[in-house]
N, C-alpha and C positions, 0 to 999 in steps of 0.2 A: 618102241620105248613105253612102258608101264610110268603109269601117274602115282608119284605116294599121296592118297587122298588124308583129310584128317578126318572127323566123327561126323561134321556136317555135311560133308561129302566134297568141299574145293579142295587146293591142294594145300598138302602139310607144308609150312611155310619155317623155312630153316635160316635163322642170320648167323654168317660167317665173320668173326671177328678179326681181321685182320686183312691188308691187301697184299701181302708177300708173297713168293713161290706155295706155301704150303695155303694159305687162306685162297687163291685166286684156283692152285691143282684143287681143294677139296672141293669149292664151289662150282667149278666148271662139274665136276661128275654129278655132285650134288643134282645139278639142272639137267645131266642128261640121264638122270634115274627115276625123274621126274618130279621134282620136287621144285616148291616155287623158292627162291634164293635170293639173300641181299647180303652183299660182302656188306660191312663196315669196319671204315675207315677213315681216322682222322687227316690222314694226311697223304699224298700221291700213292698210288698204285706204283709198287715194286719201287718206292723209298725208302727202304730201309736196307738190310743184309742182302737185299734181293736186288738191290743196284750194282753195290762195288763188290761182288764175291767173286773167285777167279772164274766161274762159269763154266766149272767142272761136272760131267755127269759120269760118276767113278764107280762104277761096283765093285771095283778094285779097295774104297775107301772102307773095306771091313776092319782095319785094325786099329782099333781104341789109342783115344790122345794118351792114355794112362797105360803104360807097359812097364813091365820090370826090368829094373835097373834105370829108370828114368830120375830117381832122385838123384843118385848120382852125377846126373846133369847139370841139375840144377841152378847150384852154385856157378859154376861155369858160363850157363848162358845170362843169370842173371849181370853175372860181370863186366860181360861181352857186350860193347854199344852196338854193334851189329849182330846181337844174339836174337832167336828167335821170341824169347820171354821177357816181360818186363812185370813189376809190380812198381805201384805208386802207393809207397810204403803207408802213407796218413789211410789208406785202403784198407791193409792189411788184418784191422782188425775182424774188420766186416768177411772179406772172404778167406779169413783163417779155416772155419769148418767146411765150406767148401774143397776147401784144398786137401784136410784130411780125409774128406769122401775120396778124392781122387786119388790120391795115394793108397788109399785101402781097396780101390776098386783094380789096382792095378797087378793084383797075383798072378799069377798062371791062371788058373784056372778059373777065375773069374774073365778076364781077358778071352779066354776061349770061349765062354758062352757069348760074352758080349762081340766077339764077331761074327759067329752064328747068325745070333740074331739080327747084327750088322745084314749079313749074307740076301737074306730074308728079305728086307727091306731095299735094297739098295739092287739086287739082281735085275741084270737085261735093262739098266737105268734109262739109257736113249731111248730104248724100244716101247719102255712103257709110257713116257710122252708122246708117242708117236701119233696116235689115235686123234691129239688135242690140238697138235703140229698141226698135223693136216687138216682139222676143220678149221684151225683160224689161219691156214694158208702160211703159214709159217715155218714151211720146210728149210728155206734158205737160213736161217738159225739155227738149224739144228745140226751138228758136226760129230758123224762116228771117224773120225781120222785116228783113236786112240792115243797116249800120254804117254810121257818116258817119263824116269823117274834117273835121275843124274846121280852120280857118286865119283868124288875125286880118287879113291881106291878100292881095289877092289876087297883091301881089307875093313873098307867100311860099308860095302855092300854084306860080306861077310858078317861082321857083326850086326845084322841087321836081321841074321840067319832067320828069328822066332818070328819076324811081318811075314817072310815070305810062305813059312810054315804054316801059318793061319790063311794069308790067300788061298793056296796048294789045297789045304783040306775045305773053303771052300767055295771050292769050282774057279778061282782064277787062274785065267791063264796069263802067260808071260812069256818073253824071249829076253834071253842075256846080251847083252852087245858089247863088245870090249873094244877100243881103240878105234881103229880103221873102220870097223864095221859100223860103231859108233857115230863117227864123225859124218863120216857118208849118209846114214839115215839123218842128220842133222848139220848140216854142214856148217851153222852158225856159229855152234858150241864150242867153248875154249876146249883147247889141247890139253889143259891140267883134269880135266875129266877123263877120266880112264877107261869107266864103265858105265851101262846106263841099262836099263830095262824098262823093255816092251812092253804097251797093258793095249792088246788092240781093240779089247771089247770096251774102251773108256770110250767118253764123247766129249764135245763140249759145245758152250752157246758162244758165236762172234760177239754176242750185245744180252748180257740176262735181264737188263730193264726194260727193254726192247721186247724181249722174248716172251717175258711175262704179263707186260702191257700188251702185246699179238690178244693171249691167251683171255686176258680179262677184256678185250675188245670182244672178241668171239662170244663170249660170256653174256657182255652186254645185247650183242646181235641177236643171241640165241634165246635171249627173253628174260636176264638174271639182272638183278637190280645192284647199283652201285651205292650205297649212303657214306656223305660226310660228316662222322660223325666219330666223337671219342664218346667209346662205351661207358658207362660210370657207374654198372651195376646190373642184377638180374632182378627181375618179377618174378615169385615163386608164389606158387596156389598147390600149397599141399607138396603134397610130391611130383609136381608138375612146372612146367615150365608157363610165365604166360607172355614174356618179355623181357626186352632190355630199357635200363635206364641211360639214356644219352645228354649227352650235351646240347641237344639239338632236338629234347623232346622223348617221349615213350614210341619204342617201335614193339610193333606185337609181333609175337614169333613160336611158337609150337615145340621147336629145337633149335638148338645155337653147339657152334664149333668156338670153341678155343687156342686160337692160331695165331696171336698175338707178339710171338717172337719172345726178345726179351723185355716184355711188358705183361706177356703173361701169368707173370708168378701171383699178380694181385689178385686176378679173378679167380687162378685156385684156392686162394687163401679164402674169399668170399663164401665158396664153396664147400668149403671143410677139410680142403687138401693141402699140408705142407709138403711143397717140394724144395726140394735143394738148386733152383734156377740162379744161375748167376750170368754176367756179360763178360765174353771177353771180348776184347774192343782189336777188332782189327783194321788193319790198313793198305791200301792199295795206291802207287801210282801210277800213271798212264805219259810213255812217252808217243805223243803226233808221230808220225811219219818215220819208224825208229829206222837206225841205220843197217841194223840186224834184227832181221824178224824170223822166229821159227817158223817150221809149218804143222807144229802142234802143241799143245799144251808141255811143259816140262817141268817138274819140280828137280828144285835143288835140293836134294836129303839134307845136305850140310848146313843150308841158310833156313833151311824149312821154308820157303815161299814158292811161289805155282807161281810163272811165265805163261801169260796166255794171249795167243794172238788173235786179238779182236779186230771188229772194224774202226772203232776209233783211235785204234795204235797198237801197241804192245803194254798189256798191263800187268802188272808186278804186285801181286797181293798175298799177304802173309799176314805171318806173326800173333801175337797172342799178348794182349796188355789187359790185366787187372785194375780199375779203376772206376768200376760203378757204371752207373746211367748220367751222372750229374756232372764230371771232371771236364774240363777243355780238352781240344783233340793233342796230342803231342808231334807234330806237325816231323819234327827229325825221326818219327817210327818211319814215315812214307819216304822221309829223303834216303834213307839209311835201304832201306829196296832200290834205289838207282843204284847207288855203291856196289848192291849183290849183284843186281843185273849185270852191271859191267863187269866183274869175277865171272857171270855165268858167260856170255855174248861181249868179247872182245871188240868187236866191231861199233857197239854204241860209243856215242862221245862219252870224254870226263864231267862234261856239265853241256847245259840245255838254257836255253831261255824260257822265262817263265810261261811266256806261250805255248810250248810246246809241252807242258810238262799239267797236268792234273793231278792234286789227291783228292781223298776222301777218307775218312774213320765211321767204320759202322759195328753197331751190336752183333756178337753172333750169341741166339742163346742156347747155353751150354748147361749140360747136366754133367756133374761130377765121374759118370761111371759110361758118359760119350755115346747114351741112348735116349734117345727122344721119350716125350710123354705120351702116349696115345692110348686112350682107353677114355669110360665113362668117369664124370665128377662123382663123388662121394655123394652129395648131397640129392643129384636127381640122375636118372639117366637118359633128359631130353636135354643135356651140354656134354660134350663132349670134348677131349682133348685132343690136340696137335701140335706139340712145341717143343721146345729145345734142341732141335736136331746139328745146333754146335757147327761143324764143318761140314755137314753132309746137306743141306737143307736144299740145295738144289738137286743134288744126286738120287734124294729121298722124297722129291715135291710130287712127281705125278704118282707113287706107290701111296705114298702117305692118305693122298685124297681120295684115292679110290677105299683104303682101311677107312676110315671114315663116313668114308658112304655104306659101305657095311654097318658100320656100325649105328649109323643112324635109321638106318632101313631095319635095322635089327636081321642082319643077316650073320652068320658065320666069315668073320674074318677070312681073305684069300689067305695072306698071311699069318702066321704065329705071332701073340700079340704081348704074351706073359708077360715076356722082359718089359715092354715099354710100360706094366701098371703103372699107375700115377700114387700107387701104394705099395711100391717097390723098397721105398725107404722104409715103411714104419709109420 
C-alpha cells in the first residue's frame, strides 16, 4: 500500500465528514490508500439512515424514485393511510421545487440515463464490500441470498413492464415465479400474491448498524481517527483547504469528504454549490421473534416497503414522508408497516405487545432526479462530495468510497461520474 504524502513529506491528512455507510465506506479506503483519516462525527457511528434502512445491497436498485406516469399516482397514494407517500402540508411550501425537479426528472429519457448511471454505481454491490467485510471479520453480515420483489397480479407486474426494461438493459438478471413456484421459494407469503421475481445478484446485511459499526471498528484498528464533533465550517487559504471549524475546536486537514447525509446541503452552500437536497423521512418497524419470517429480503411493489430478516426480528421499512429536518416523527407511518406486513405474511399476529415491537424515523437524503452528489466543491478541490444517495445509500456505500478516494488521490474515477456533478442543476 502506497502512502499519500503532503509537501513536507508526513501523510496527507483527509477529515471525513460524516459516520454513516458512505462517510465510514469512503474513510475506510481512504486509510487503506494511505492516507491519514478522521471521520467526524457529532453523534454515534451508523446513527442516522445507516441504522433503520431495510439493509439492502441491490444492484437491481437502478430505477429512479421518478418514472413516468408516477403523477398519476399521486393523488391516490396521498389519500391512502396506508399509502406509500405522505406530505405534511404546513411543508409543502418549502419542498414544492423539489418536487417539480422530480417530476421533470421523470421523462423517458431522462430515467434512462439516470439508471445507467444508477448501473455504474450500484454493480456487483455485495461484492464490492467484500474486501472491508473481511478485514473487519465481518463476513457473518453479509447475505448474497438475493430479493423477491412481490406483485398481487401479474397485471401489475405487467404494468411495471418500463423497471424491468431498464434492469434488462442494464445487466440485471431476474427469474419470474408465478403461483406455486412462488410460494415454495417462500413459503411464508400470502396466497393473494400471485407473482413475484427473482434478483439473485441482490444481498443484504442481518444488522446495518452493526455492519457499519464492524467496519468503522476495523477503521479504528487500522490506524483511522474517530472525532466527536459537529463541523461548523471550512478554513480556506487561497484555493486551498487548511481545515474545519468544529464545535470542539479547529481540526487541521489537507482534504475533507462531504458525506453528511441529509445535513449536507449546508456545507455545499458554504461552498458555492446550490444543490437541490431535500429529506425524505422514513420508517421502519421491527417485530422480536415474528411468527413468519422470510428467508430473504422481499419487497411488496403494492405497499412499496422491503421485508427484511434480520437478527433482531423481522423488519418492515418503507415509505416516503415530506417534512423537513425539524417535525416530530408521525409514529402511525411505522404502525401502518405492521398492517402491510400482515397483507404480505399471514402468519404474524393482528397486534403485538409493545415489547415486541420497535420503530424508528430516519432522514434519507435525496436528490430530486434519485442520483447522489459526487464530485469536487466549486470553491476548492481539496472537499469533496458524497451525499444524497436517497434509497440506495447502502447498496452505493463501498462503490461510493472507493469514487472518492479517486478522486481525492486525484486519480481517474473507476466509475463514470458526469451524472453525479454537484453542478448538474445549474
Amino acid at each position: 500500500m502506497s502512502e499519500a504524502r503532503g509537501a513536507a513529506g508526513s501523510k496527507t491528512h483527509v477529515a471525513v465528514i460524516g459516520g454513516g455507510v458512505i462517510g465510514v465506506c469512503s474513510a475506510s479506503w481512504l486509510l487503506r490508500e494511505g492516507f491519514a483519516v478522521t471521520i467526524v462525527e457529532p453523534g454515534e457511528i451508523a446513527g442516522g439512515s445507516s441504522f433503520g434502512n431495510a439493509g439492502c445491497f441491490n444492484p437491481s436498485s437502478v430505477v429512479p424514485m421518478s418514472m413516468p406516469g408516477n403523477l398519476a399516482k399521486v393523488p391516490g397514494w396521498l389519500l391512502d393511510p396506508l399509502g406509500p407517500l405522505s406530505i405534511r402540508w404546513p411543508y409543502l411550501p418549502s419542498i414544492a421545487p423539489w418536487l417539480l425537479r422530480f417530476l421533470q426528472a421523470g421523462s423517458r429519457e431522462r430515467v434512462e440515463k439516470q439508471a445507467a448511471a444508477l448501473a455504474g454505481l450500484l454493480r456487483d454491490s455485495p461484492g464490492a464490500y467484500r474486501p472491508l467485510v473481511e478485514n473487519a471479520g465481518a463476513l457473518d453480515l453479509l447475505r448474497r441470498d438475493g430479493h423477491l420483489m412481490a406483485y398481487l397480479t401479474r397485471a401489475d407486474f405487467e404494468a411495471d413492464a418500463f423497471s424491468w426494461q431498464l434492469r434488462e438493459r442494464n445487466g440485471i438478471e431476474y427469474t419470474v415465479l408465478e403461483r406455486d413456484a412462488l410460494w415454495q421459494l417462500e413459503p411464508t407469503l400470502s396466497r393473494d400474491y400471485q407473482l413475484g421475481v427473482f434478483l439473485p445478484g441482490n444481498g443484504h446485511t442481518v444488522n446495518p448498524q452493526r455492519f457499519v459499526n464492524a467496519l468503522a471498528d476495523a477503521f479504528l484498528r487500522d490506524g483511522g481517527q474517530i472525532k466527536r464533533a459537529k463541523v461548523e465550517g471550512f478554513d480556506l487559504t487561497g484555493d486551498r483547504l487548511s481545515g474545519l471549524r468544529t464545535d470542539a475546536g479547529f481540526l487541521a486537514a489537507d482534504q475533507a469528504v462531504v458525506a453528511a447525509g441529509a445535513y449536507s446541503k449546508q456545507f455545499a452552500k458554504q461552498l458555492g454549490d446550490s444543490v437541490p437536497l431535500d429529506t425524505e423521512r422514513g420508517y421502519h418497524i421491527i417485530v422480536s421473534s415474528p411468527e413468519a419470517r422470510p428467508g430473504l429480503p422481499i419487497m411488496d411493489t403494492s405497499g412499496k416497503f422491503v421485508a427484511t430478516p434480520m437478527e433482531t426480528g423481522l423488519r418492515l421499512a418503507g415509505t416516503v414522508e415530506f417534512a423537513g429536518l425539524e417535525a416530530a416523527p408521525d409514529w402511525r407511518r411505522a404502525r401502518n408497516l405492521l398492517k402491510l406486513g400482515k397483507r404480505l405474511f399471514p402468519g404474524l399476529r393482528e397486534s403485538y405487545s409493545e415489547d415486541r415491537l420497535s420503530v424508528w424515523m430516519g432522514f434519507r437524503p435525496s436528490m430530486p432526479d434519485s442520483l447522489p452528489v459526487i464530485g469536487y466543491s466549486r470553491r476548492v478541490r481539496d472537499i469533496v462530495y458524497a451525499f444524497g444517495h436517497g434509497h440506495v445509500g447502502m447498496a452505493a456505500g463501498a462503490t461510493t468510497g472507493h469514487l472518492v478516494t479517486d478522486l481525492i488521490a486525484g486519480k481517474p474515477p473507476r466509475v463514470p461520474i458526469e451524472a453525479f456533478s454537484p453542478r448538474r442543476f445549474g
